[in-house]
C-alpha positions as CSV (number, residue, x, y, z in Angstrom):
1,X,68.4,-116.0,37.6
2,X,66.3,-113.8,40.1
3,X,62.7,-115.3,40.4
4,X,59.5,-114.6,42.4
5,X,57.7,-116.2,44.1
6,X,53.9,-115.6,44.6
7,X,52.6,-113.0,46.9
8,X,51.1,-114.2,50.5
9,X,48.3,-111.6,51.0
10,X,47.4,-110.9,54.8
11,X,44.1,-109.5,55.6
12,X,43.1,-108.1,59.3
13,X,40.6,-109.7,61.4
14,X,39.2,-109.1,64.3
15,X,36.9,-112.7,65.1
16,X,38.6,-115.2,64.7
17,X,35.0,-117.4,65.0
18,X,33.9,-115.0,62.4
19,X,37.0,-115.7,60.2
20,X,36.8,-119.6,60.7
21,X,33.1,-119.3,59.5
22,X,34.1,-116.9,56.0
23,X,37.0,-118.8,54.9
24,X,36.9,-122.1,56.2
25,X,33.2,-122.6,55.6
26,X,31.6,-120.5,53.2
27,X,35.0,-120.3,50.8
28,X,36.4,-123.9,51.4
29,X,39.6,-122.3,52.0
30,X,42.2,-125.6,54.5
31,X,44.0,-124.1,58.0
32,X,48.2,-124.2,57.1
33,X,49.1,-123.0,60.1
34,X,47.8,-121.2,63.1
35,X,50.4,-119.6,65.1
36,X,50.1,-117.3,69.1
37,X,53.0,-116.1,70.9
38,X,50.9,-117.4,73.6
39,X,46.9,-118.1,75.1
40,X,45.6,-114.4,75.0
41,X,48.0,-113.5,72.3
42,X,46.7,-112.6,68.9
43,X,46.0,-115.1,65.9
44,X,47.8,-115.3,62.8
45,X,46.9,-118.1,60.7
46,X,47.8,-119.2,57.2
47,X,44.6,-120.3,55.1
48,X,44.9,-121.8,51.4
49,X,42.8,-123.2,48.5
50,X,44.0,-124.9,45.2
51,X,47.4,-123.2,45.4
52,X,46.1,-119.7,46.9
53,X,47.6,-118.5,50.0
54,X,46.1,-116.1,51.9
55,X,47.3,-114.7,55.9
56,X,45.1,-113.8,58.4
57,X,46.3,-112.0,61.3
58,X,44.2,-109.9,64.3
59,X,48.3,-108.4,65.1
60,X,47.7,-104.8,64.9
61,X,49.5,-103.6,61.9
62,X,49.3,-106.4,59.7
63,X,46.8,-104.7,57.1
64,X,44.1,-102.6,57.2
65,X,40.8,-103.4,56.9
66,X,39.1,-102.7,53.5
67,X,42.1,-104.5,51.6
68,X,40.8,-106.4,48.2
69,X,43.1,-108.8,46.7
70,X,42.5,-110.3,42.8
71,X,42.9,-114.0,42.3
72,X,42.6,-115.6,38.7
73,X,40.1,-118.6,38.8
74,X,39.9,-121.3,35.9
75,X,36.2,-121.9,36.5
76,X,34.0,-118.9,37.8
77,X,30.7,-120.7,37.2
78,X,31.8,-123.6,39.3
79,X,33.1,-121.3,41.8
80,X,29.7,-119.2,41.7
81,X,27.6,-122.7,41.9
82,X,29.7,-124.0,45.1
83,X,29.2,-121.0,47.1
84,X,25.9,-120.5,46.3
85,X,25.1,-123.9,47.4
86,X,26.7,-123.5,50.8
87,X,23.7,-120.3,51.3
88,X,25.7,-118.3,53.1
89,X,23.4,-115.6,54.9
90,X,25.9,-112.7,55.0
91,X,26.9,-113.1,51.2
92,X,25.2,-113.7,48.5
93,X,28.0,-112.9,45.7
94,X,26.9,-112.7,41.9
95,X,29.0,-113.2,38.6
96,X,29.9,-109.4,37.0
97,X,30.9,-109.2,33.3
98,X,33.0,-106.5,33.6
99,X,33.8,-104.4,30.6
100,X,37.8,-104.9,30.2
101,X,37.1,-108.6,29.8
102,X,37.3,-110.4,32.8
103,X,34.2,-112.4,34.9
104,X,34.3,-111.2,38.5
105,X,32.5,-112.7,41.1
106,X,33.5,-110.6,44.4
107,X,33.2,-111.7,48.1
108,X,33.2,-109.1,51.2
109,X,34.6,-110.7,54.5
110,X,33.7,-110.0,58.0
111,X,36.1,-107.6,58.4
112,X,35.8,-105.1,55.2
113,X,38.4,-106.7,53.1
114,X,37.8,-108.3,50.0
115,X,38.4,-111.3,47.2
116,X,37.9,-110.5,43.6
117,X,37.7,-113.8,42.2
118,X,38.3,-113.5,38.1
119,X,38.3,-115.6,35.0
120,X,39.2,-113.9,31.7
121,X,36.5,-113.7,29.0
C-alpha cells in the first residue's frame, strides 16, 4: 500500500544569525541538522518543533522568498501566550478568526516567508 509521508517545507534565508534568532528563539523551533559542503559554503539546516519539520537553506534555488506554509496547531491560545511572552520586537503576531472556520495566528520571518499557524473552530 503506497503511503506519504509528511512534507519537509524549505524556506530561503539569507542570515543565518537572523534565522537562529526567528526560529530558534522567538518560535522554540530544536536544530536537526546543520549541514555545509564546506567553511564559506552555504547553510542548510533542518529545524523542528513538536513533530513539525521545517528546512532552511541560504543555497540559491531552494525556495523563494515570500513562501507561506500552513501548520495545524492543537492549542493556538497557548501558542499565542508563549510567543507573546518571549516579546519579540520584530513580531508581534495576533490570533485571526477567520471566516471558513479556522483560528490563524500568522508569523512573518526575516526573510519574507511565512507560518500560518491554525486550529479549527
Amino acid at each position: 500500500m503506497l503511503e506519504f509521508s509528511p512534507a519537509t517545507p524549505i524556506f530561503r534565508i539569507f542570515d543565518e544569525d537572523k534565522a537562529r534568532e526567528f526560529y530558534l528563539g522567538f518560535l522554540g523551533f530544536e536544530v536537526d541538522f546543520e549541514h555545509r559542503l564546506s567553511d564559506d559554503a552555504p547553510l542548510y539546516l533542518g529545524v523542528s518543533r513538536d513533530g513539525f519539520e521545517l528546512h532552511l537553506s541560504e543555497h540559491h534555488g531552494d525556495g523563494t522568498p515570500g513562501a507561506r506554509v500552513r501548520v495545524q496547531v492543537s492549542d493556538i491560545e497557548e501558542l499565542h501566550a508563549e510567543l507573546s511572552a518571549r516579546k519579540y520586537k520584530f513580531n508581534k503576531p495576533a490570533i485571526l478568526d477567520q471566516d471558513w472556520g479556522h483560528r490563524e495566528l500568522i508569523v512573518d520571518d526575516p526573510f519574507g516567508n511565512k507560518v500560518v499557524f491554525c486550529e479549527p473552530k
